[in-house]
C-alpha positions in Angstrom: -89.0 -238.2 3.0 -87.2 -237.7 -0.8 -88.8 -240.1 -3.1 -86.5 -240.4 -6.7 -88.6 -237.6 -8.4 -86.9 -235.2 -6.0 -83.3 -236.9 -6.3 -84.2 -236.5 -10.3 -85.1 -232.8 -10.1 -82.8 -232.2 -8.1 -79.7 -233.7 -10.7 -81.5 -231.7 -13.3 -81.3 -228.4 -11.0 -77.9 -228.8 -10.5 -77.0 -229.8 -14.5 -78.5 -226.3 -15.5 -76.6 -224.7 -12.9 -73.6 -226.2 -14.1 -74.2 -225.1 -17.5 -75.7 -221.3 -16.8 -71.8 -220.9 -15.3 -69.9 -222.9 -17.9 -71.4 -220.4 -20.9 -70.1 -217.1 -19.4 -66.6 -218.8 -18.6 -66.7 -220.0 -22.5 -67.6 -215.9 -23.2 -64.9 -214.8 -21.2 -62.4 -217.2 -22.3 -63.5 -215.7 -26.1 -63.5 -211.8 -24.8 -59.8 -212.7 -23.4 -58.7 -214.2 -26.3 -59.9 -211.2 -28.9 -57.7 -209.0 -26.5 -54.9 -210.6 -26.3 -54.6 -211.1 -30.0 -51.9 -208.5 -32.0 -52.7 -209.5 -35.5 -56.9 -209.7 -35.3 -57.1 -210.8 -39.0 -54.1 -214.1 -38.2 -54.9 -217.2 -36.1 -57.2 -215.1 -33.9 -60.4 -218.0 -35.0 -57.6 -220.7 -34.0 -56.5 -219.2 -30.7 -60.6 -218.3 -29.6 -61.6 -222.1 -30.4 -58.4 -223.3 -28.2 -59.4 -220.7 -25.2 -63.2 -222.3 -25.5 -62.4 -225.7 -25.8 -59.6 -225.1 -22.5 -62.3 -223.3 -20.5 -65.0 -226.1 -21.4 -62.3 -228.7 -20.4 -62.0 -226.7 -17.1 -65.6 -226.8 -16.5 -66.1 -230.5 -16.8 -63.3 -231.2 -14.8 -64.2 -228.7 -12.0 -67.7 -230.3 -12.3 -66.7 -234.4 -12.2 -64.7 -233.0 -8.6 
């Protein structure tokens, strides 16, 4: 039988796997947004905050479903 100490663990388990894929979608959301950009020296810090913020939006919400 599971006693809360295993329930517990097993939350915190699952909150580091969340997070271990939620960094390299934020890194590849950054990588696709350097490419994309034409003019590196314009809005390029503007555009790569907006593709991080989106793709840690997009984790949380795949996450709370």
């Amino acid at each position: 039988m599971r006693g809360p100490k295993d329930n517990a663990e097993n939350a915190w388990i699952a909150d580091n796997l969340c997070r271990t894929i939620e960094l390299p979608e934020r890194g590849l959301a950054l990588r696709r947004s350097v490419l994309q950009q034409d003019d590196p020296q314009g809005d390029a810090m503007i555009t790569v905050m907006r593709e991080i913020r989106r793709a840690k939006e997009q984790a949380w919400q795949q996450k709370l479903s």
